[in-house]
N, C-alpha and C positions, 0 to 999 in steps of 0.2 A: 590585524590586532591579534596578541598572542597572549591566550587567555588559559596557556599551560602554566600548571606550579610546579612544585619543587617536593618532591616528595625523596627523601635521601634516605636510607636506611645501614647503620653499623651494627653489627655485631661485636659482640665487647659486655661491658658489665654495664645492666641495665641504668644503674646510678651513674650515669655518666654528664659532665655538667651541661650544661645549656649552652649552645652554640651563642654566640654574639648575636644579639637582637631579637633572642627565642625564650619560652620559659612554658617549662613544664605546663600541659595541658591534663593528662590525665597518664594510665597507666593499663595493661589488660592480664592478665591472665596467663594468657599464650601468646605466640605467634600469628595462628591463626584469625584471633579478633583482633590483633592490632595490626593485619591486613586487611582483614575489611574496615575497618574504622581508616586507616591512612589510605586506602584507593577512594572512599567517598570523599574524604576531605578534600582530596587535590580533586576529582573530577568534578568539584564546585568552589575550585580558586583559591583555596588553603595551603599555603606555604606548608611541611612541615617536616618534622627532621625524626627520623624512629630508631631507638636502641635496641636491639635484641639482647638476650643475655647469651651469653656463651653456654650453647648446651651440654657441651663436654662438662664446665665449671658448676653452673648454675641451671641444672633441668627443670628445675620449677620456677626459676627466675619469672619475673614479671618483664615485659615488655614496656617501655616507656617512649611517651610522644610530645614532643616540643614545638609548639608553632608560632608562628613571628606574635610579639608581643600586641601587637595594634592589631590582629586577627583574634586574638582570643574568645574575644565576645562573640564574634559571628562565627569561629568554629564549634563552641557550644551550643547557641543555637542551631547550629547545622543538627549536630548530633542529636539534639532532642528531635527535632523537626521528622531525622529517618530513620529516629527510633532503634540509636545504635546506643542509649546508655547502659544497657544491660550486657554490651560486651566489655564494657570499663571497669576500671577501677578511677576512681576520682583524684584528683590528690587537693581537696581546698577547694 
């Protein structure tokens, strides 16, 4: 049983659309938090797709994080759970 996800990550402009079957979950700051926030999520079964911004373009860019649509709710809960909301930004 293969209990690995999908954790993809692009570089490009942070606003980039929602992969087919995905929808914005939240958004970070940096880099930084929205690697640790995307390594917990898949090491507990969380599909999720991460845009970085182009640093050359966009150095203060925010980082944004997409995960399959029928995960949403248990990857929120996740995040409350290990107490990663403070490296978020929210979107809704």
């Amino acid at each position: 049983m293969n209990n690995q996800s999908n954790t993809l990550s692009t570089t490009g402009s942070s606003s980039q659309h929602a992969p087919d079957g995905y929808i914005l979950l939240l958004s970070t700051p940096n880099i930084f938090g929205m690697d640790l926030v995307a390594k917990n999520l898949q090491m507990n079964g969380i599909d999720a797709v991460c845009f970085y911004p182009d640093p050359v373009e966009l150095r203060d860019g925010a980082s944004t994080l997409f995960v399959k649509a029928e995960q949403k709710e248990q990857a929120s809960v996740m995040l409350a759970s290990l107490d990663l909301i403070d490296f978020t930004i929210t979107n809704g």
